[in-house]
OpenMM code with the backbone's topology and positions (N, CA, C; nanometers):
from openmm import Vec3, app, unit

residues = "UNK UNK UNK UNK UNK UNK UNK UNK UNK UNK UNK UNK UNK UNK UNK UNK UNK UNK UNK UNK UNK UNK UNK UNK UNK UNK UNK UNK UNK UNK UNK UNK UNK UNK UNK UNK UNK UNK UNK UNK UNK UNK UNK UNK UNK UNK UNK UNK UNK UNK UNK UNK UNK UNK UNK UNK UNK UNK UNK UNK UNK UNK UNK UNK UNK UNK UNK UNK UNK".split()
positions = [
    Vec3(1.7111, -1.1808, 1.2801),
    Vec3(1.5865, -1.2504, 1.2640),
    Vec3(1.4660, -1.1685, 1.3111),
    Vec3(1.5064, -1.1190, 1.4579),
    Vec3(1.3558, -1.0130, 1.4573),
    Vec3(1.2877, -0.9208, 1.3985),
    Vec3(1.4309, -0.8383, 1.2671),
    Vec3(1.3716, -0.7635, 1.1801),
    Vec3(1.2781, -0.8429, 1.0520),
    Vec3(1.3384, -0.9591, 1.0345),
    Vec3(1.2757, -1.0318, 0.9638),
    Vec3(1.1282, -1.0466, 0.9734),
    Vec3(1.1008, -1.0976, 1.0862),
    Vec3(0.9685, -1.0737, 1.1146),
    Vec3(0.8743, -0.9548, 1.1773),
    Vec3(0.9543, -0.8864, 1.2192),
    Vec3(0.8575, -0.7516, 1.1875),
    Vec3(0.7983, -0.6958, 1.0656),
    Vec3(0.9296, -0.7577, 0.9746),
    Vec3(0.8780, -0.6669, 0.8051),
    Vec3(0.7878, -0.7881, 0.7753),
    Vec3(0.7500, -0.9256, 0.7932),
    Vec3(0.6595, -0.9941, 0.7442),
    Vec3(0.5474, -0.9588, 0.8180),
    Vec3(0.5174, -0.9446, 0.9284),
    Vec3(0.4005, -0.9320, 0.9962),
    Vec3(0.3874, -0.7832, 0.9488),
    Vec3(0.4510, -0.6483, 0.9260),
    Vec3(0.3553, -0.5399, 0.8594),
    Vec3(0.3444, -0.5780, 0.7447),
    Vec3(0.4108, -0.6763, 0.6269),
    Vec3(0.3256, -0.6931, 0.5062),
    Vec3(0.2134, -0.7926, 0.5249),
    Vec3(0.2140, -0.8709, 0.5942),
    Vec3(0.0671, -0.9406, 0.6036),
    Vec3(-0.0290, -0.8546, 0.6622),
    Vec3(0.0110, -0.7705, 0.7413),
    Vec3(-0.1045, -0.6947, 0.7924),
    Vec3(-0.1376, -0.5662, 0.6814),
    Vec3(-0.0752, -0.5217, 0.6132),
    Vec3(-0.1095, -0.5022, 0.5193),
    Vec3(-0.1934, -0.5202, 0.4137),
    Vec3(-0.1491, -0.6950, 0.3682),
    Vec3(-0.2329, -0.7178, 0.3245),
    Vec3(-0.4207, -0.8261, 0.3349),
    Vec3(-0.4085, -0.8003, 0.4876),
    Vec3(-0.4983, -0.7988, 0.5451),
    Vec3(-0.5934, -0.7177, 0.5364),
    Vec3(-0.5600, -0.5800, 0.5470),
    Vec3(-0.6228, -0.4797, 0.5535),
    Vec3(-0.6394, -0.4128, 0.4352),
    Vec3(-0.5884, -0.4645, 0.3104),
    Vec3(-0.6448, -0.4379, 0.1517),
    Vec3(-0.7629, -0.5289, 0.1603),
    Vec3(-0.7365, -0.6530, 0.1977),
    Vec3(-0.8214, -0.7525, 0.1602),
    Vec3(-0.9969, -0.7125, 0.2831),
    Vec3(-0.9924, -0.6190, 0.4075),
    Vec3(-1.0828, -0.6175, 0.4663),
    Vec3(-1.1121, -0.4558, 0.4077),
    Vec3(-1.0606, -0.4059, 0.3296),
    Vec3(-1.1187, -0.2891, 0.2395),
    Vec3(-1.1449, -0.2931, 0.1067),
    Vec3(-1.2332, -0.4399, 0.1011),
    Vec3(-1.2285, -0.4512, -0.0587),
    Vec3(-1.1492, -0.4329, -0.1097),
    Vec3(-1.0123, -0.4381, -0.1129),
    Vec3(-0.9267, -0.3957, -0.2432),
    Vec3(-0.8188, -0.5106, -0.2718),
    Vec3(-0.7855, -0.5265, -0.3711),
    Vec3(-0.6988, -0.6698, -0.4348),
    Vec3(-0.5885, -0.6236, -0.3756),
    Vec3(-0.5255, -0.7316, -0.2668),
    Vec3(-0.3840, -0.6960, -0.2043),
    Vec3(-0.2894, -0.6768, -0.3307),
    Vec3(-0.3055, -0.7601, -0.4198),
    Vec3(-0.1355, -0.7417, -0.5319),
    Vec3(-0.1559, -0.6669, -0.6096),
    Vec3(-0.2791, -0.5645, -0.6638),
    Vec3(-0.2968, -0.4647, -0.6947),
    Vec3(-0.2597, -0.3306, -0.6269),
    Vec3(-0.2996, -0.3692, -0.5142),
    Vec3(-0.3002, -0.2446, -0.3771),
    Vec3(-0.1240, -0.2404, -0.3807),
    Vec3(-0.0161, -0.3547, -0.3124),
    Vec3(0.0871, -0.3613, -0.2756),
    Vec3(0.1535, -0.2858, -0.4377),
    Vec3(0.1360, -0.3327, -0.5582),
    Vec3(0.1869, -0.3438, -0.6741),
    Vec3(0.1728, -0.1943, -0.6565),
    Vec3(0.0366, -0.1206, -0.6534),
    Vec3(0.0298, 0.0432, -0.6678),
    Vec3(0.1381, 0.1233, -0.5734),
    Vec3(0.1265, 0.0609, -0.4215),
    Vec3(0.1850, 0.1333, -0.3214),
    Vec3(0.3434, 0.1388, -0.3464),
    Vec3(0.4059, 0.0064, -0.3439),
    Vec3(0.5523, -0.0135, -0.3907),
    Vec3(0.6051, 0.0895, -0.5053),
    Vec3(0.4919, 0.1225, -0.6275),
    Vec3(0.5649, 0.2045, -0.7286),
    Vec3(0.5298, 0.3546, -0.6658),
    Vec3(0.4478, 0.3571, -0.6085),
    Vec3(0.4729, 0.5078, -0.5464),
    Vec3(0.5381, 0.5571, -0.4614),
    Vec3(0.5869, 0.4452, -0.3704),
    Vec3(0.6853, 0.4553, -0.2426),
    Vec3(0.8574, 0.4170, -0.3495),
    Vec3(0.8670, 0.4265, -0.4534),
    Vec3(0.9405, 0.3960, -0.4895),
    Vec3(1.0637, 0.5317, -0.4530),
    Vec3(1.0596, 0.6718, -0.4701),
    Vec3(1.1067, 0.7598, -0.4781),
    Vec3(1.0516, 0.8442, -0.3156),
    Vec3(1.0964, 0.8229, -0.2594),
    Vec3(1.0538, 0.8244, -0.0840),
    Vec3(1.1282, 0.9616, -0.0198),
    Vec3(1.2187, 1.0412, -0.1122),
    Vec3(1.3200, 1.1493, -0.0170),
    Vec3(1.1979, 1.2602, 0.0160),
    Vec3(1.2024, 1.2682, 0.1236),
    Vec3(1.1298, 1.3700, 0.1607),
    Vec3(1.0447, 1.3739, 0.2683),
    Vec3(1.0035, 1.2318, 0.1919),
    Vec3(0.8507, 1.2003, 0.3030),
    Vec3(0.8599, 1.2183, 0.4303),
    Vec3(0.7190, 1.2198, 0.4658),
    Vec3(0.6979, 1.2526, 0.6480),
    Vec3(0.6235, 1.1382, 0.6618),
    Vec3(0.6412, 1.1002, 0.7973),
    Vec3(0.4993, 0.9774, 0.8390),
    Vec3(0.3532, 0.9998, 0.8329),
    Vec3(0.3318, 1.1477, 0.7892),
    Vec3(0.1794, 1.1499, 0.6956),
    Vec3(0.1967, 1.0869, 0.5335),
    Vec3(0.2706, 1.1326, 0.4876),
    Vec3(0.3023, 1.0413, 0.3473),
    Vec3(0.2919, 0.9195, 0.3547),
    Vec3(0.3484, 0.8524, 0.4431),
    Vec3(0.3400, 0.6807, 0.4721),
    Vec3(0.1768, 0.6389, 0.4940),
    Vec3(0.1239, 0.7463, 0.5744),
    Vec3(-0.0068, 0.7293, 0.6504),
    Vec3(-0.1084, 0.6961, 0.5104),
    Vec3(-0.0765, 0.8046, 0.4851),
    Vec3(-0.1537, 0.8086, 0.2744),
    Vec3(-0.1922, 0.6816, 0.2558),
    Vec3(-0.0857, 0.5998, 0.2415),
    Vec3(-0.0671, 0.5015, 0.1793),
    Vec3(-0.1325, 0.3433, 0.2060),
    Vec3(-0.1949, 0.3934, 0.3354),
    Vec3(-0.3032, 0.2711, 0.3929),
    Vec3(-0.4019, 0.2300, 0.3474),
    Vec3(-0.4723, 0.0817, 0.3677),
    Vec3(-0.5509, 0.0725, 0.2195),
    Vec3(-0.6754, 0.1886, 0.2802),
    Vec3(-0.6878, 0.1838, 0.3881),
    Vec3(-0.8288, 0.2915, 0.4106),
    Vec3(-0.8253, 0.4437, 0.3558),
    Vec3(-0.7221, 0.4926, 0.3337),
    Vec3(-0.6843, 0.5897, 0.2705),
    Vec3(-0.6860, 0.6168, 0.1554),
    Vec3(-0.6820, 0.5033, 0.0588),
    Vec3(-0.6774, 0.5303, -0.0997),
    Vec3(-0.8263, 0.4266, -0.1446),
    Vec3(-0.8241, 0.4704, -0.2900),
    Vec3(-0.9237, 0.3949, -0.3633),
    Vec3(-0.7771, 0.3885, -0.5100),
    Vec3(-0.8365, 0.2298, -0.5170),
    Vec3(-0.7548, 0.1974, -0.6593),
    Vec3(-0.8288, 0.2324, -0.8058),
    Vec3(-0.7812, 0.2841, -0.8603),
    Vec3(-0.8610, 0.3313, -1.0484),
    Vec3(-0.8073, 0.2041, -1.0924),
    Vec3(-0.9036, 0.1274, -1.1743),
    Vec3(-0.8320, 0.0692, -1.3030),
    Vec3(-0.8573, 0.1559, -1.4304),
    Vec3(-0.7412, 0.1373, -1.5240),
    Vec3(-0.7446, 0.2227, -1.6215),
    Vec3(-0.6538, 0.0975, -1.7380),
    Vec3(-0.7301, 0.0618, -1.7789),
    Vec3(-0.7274, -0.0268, -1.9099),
    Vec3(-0.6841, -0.1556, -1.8288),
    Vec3(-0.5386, -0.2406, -1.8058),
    Vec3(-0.5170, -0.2988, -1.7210),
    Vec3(-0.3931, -0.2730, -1.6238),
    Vec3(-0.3875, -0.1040, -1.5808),
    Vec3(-0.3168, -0.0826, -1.5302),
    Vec3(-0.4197, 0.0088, -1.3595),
    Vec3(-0.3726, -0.0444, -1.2415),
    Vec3(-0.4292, 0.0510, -1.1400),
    Vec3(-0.3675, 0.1407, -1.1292),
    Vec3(-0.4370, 0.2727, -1.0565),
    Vec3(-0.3525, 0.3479, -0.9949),
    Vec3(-0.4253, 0.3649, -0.8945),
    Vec3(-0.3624, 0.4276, -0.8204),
    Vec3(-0.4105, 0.4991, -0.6206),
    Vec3(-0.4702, 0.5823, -0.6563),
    Vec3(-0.5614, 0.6536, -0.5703),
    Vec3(-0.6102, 0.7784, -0.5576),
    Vec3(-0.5921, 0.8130, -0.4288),
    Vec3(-0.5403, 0.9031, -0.3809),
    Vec3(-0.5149, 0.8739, -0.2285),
    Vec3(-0.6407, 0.9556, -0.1954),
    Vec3(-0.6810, 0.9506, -0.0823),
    Vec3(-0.8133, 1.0249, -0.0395),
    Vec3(-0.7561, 1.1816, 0.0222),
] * unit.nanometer
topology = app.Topology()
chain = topology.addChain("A")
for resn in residues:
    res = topology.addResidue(resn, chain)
    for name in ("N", "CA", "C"):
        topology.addAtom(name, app.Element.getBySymbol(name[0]), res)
């Protein structure tokens, strides 16, 4: 159960922090999830990337993408 709620409280805080950087949480989460999809490698700067303060979302017809900064 305690992992349970650790992983809910970093996705709400998450999407807290799309929502206090202007950016649409289910856009933001929807972008991040398909890029974190393929993860071998990464370092905890890669993860870091991935914060909403870190990226700006493109829309491109009705699809977003990240831009990471």
């Amino acid at each position: 159960m305690p992992a349970a709620a650790y992983s809910t409280c970093l996705l709400f805080s998450l999407i807290e922090c799309a929502r206090i950087s202007n950016i649409n949480p289910e856009e933001y989460l929807s972008s991040i999830f398909e890029l974190a999809a393929d993860t071998s490698g990464w370092t905890d700067s890669n993860w870091s990337e991935l914060l909403p303060w870190n990226i700006k979302l493109i829309k491109k017809s009705d699809v977003s993408t990240v831009l990471i900064a």
